[in-house]
C-alpha positions as CSV (number, residue, x, y, z in Angstrom):
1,X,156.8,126.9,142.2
2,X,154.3,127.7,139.6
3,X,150.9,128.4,141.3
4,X,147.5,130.2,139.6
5,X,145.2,132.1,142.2
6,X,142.3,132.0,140.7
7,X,139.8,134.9,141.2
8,X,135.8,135.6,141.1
9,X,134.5,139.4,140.7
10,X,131.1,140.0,142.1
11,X,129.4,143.5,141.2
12,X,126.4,144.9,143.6
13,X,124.4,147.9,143.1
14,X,124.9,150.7,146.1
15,X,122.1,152.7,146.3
16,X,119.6,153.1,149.2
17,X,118.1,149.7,149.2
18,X,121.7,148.4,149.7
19,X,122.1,145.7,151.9
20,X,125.8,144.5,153.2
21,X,126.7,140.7,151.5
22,X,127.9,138.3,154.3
23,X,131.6,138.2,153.2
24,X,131.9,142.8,153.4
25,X,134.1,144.1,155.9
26,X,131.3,146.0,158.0
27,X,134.2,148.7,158.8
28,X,133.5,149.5,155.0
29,X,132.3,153.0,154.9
30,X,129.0,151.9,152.7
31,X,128.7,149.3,154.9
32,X,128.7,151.1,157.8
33,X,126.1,153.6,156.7
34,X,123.9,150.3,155.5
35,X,123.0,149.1,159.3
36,X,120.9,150.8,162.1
37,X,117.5,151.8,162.1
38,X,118.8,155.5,159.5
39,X,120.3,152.9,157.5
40,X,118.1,153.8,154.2
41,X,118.5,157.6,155.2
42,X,121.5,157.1,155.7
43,X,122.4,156.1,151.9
44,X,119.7,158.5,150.0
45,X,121.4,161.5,151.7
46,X,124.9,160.6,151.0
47,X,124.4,159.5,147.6
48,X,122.4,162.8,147.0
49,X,125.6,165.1,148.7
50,X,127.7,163.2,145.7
51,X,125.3,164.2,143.2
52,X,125.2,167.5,144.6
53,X,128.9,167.4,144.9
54,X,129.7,165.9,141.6
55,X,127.5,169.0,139.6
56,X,129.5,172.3,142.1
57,X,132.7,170.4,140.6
58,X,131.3,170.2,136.9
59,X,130.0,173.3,136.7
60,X,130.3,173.5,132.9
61,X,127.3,173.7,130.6
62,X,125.3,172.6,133.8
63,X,123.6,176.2,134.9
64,X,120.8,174.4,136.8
65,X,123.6,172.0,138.9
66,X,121.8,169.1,137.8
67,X,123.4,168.0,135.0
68,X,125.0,164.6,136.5
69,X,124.6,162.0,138.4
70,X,126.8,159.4,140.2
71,X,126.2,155.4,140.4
72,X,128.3,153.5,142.2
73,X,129.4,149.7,141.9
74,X,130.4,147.6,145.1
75,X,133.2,145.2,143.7
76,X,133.7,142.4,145.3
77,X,136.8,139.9,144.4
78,X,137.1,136.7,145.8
79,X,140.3,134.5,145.7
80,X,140.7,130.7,145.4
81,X,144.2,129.7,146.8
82,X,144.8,125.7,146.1
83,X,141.6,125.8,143.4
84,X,139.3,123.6,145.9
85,X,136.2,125.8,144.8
86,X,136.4,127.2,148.7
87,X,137.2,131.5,148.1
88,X,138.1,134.2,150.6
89,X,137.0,137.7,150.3
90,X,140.2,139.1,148.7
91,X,139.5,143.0,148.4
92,X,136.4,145.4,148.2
93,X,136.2,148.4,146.1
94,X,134.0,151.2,144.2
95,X,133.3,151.9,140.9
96,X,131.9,154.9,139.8
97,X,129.1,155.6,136.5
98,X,128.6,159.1,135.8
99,X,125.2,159.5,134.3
100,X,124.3,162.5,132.0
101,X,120.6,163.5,132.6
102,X,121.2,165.8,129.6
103,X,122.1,163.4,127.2
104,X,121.1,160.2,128.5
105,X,124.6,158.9,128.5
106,X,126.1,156.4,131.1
107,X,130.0,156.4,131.4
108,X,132.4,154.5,133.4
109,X,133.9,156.6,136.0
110,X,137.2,155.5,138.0
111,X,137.3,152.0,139.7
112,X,139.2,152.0,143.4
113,X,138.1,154.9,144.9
114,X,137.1,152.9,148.5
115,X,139.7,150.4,149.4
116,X,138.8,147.2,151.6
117,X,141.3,144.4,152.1
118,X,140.7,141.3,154.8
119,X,144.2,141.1,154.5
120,X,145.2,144.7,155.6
121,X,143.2,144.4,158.5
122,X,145.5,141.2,159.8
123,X,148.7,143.4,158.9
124,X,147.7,146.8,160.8
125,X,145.4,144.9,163.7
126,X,146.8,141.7,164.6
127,X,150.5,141.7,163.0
128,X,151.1,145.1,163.6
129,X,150.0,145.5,167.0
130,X,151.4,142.1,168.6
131,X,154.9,143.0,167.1
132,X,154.7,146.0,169.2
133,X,153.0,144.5,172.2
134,X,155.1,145.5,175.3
135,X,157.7,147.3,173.5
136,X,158.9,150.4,174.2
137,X,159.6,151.9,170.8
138,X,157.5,151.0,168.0
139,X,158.9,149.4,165.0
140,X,157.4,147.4,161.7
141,X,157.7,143.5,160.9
142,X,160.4,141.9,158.4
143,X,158.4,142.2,155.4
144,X,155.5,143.9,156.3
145,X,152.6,144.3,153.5
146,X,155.0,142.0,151.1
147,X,152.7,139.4,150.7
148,X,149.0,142.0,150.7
149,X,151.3,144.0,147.9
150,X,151.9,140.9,146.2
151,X,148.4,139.9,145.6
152,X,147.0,142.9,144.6
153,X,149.7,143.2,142.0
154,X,148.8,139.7,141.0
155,X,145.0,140.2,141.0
156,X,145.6,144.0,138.6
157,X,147.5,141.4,135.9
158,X,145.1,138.9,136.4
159,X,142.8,138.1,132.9
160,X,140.2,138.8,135.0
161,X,140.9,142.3,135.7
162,X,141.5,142.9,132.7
163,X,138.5,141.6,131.6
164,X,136.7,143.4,133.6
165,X,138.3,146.9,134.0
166,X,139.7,149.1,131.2
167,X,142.6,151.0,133.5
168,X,144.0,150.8,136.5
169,X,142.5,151.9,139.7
170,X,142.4,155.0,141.8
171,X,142.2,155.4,145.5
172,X,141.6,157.9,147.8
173,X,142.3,158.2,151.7
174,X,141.9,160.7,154.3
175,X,145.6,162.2,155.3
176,X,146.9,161.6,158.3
177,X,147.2,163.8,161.2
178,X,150.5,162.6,162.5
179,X,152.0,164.8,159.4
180,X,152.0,168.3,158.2
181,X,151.3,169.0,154.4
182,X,152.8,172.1,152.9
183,X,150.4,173.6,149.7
184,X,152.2,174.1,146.0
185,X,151.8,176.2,143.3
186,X,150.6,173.4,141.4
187,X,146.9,173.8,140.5
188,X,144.9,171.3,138.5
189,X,141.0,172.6,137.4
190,X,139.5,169.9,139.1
191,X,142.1,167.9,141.8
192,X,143.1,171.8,143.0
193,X,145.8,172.6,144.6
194,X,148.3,169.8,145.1
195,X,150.0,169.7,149.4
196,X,153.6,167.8,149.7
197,X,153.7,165.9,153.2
198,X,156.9,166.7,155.6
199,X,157.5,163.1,155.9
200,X,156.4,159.6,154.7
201,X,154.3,157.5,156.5
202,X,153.9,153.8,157.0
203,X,150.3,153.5,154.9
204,X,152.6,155.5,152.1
205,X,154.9,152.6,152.3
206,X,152.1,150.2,152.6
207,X,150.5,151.0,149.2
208,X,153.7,151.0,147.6
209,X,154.2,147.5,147.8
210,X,150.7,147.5,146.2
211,X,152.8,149.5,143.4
212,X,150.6,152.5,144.1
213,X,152.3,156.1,144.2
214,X,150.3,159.0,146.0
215,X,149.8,162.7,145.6
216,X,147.6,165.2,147.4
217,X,145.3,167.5,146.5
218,X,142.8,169.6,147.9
219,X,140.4,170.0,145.0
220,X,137.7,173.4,144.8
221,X,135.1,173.4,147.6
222,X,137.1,170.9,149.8
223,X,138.8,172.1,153.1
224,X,141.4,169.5,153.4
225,X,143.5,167.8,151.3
226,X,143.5,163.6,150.2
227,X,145.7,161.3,149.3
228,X,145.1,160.3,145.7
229,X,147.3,156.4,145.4
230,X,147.6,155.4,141.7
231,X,149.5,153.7,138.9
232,X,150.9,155.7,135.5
233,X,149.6,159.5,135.5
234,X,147.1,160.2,137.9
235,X,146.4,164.1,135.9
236,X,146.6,162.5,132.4
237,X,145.7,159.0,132.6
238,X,141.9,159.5,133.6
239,X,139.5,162.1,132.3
240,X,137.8,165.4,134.3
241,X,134.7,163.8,135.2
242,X,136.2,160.8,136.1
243,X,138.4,162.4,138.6
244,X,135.5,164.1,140.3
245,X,133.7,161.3,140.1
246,X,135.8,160.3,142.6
247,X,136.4,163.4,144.2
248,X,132.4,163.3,144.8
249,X,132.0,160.0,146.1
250,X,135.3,160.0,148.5
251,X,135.2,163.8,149.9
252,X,131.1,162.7,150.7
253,X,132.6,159.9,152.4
254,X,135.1,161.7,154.2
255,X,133.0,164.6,155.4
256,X,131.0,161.8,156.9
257,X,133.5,160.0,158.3
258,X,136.5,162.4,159.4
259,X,134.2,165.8,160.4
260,X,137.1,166.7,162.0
261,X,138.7,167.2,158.8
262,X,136.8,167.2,155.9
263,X,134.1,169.1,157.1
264,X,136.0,171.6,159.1
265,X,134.4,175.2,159.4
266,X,138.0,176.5,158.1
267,X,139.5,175.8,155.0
268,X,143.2,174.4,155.1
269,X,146.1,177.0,154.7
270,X,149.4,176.9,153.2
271,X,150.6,174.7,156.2
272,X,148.2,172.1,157.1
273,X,148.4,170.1,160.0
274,X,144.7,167.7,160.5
275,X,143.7,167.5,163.7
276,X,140.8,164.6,164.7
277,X,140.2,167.0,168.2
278,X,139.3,169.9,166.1
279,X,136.4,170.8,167.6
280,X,135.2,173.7,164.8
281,X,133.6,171.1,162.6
282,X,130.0,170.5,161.2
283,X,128.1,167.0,161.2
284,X,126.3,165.9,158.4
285,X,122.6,164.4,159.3
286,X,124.1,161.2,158.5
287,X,124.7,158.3,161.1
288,X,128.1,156.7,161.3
289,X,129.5,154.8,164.0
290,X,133.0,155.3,164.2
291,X,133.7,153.1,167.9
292,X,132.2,149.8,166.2
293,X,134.1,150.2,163.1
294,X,137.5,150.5,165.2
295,X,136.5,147.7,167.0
296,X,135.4,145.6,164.1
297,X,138.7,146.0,162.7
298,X,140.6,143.7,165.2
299,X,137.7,140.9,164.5
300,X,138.1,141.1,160.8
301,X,142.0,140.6,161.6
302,X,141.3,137.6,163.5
303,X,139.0,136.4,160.8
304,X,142.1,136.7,158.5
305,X,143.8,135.0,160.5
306,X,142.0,132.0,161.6
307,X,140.6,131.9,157.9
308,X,143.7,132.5,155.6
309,X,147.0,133.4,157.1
310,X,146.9,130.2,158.9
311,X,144.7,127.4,156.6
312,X,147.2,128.7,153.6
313,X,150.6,129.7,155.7
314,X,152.9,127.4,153.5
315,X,151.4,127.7,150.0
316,X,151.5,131.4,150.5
317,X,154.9,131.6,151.9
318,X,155.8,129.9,148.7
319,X,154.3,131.5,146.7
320,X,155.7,134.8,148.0
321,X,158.7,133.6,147.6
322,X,158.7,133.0,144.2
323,X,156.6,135.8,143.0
324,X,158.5,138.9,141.9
């Protein structure tokens, strides 16, 4: 079966006057911070802690710590499935621009960075969870991310990725605090020092049927490590400042999000076990509600479902099929 998935790529500005598009998973963490009555706060002071973040990690020939600063790009990609004209909101990410007030240049950063997928959601909160309803020992689906791998690996060798993006992407997550993460000797300037986890986990396994490998690191003036998922060489494929352009934007997002973690009052050790009860944290002034976007999940599964999985079961089972 020989089908084309066609795809649209819509680029939006984040900065404080940001407003969420109808189609954005609101459990997005820009999009989260872009609602309430802090909402315009809420953006100035986290894009200024990536600034600020960005210039303590590229501190050379920048004495005042003002050197840089950090745009960022909400890509949206839209998929049509039986080329009707009618498009789902396939995936969500970041693109960073790192801005040289010295020079006046503007550079491409790293695209990725933030990682929003529809289609995850149905896997983890509606496939996921009524394959394990009333069982007594958890277990994963026949084929479970196939088909979300599959289309992102369809969309990267798409023309219009390539049209649109000179490499590949990078992503970066929180680790997970069901797993303890031994440190290396293996220092890089600017990713630090890199952890090795004691087991994999199922998001590991997730993202590599999206093709993506992951290391962690737990670059200078962090306290935990990240998972960094990528394609090729993740310390020679992309430049200095485009790896903390990415640092910047996801450790801001992070210490936001996972306090608990990221902006613990004590830096990880050799052995590093996260802990989301860790009570020795700080909270930024920065309003995010972590109860809705748990919640919201489950209703942007459903939404999935009801709006994809279903409408498109057979074309994409198909497809699938025949896609390698």
């Amino acid at each position: 079966m020989k089908k084309d998935f066609t795809f649209t790529i819509k680029n939006l500005r984040l900065d404080e006057n940001y407003h969420p598009s109808n189609n954005t998973r609101l459990t997005t963490n820009f999009a989260n911070l872009a609602r309430g009555e802090s909402r315009q706060s809420n953006l100035r002071n986290a894009l200024q802690m990536i600034d600020n973040s960005f210039n303590a990690l590229a501190h050379w020939d920048n004495p005042q710590g003002d050197r840089y600063s950090v745009e960022l790009e909400i890509i949206s990609v839209d998929m049509d499935i039986d080329g009707s004209g009618e498009t789902f909101p396939s995936i969500e990410v970041l693109k960073t621009y790192i801005i040289d007030n010295k020079t006046g240049e503007r550079t491409e950063g790293i695209v990725g960075n933030n990682f929003s997928s529809y289609v995850r959601d149905y896997d983890f909160s509606v496939l996921l969870l009524d394959h394990n309803k009333d069982k007594p020992q958890f277990s994963v689906p026949e084929n479970f991310g196939e088909l979300h791998g599959k289309l992102f690996k369809y969309f990267l060798n798409s023309d219009t990725y390539k049209r649109n993006f000179s490499k590949l992407p990078v992503i970066c997550l929180s680790v997970s605090d069901n797993k303890t993460y031994h440190r290396t000797e293996n220092q890089h300037p600017v990713l630090g020092y890199e952890y090795q986890p004691n087991e994999s986990s199922l998001t590991e396994q997730y993202f590599k049927k999206m093709g993506l490998q992951v290391r962690y690191f737990m670059p200078p003036n962090s306290v935990a490590p990240f998972a960094f998922y990528f394609f090729g060489d993740l310390l020679n494929d992309y430049s200095n400042l485009e790896l903390i352009s990415t640092i910047s934007t996801m450790g801001t997002f992070q210490r936001i999000y996972r306090p608990e973690i990221y902006n613990a009052n004590a830096v990880a050790g050799a052995r590093y076990k996260p802990n989301l009860k860790n009570k020795d944290h700080s909270l930024t002034q920065i309003v995010y509600d972590r109860e809705e976007r748990s919640r919201l999940a489950i209703d942007q599964g459903k939404f999935t479902e009801e709006n994809f999985i279903k409408p498109y079961q057979n074309i994409l089972q198909q497809w699938s099929a025949n896609y390698a």
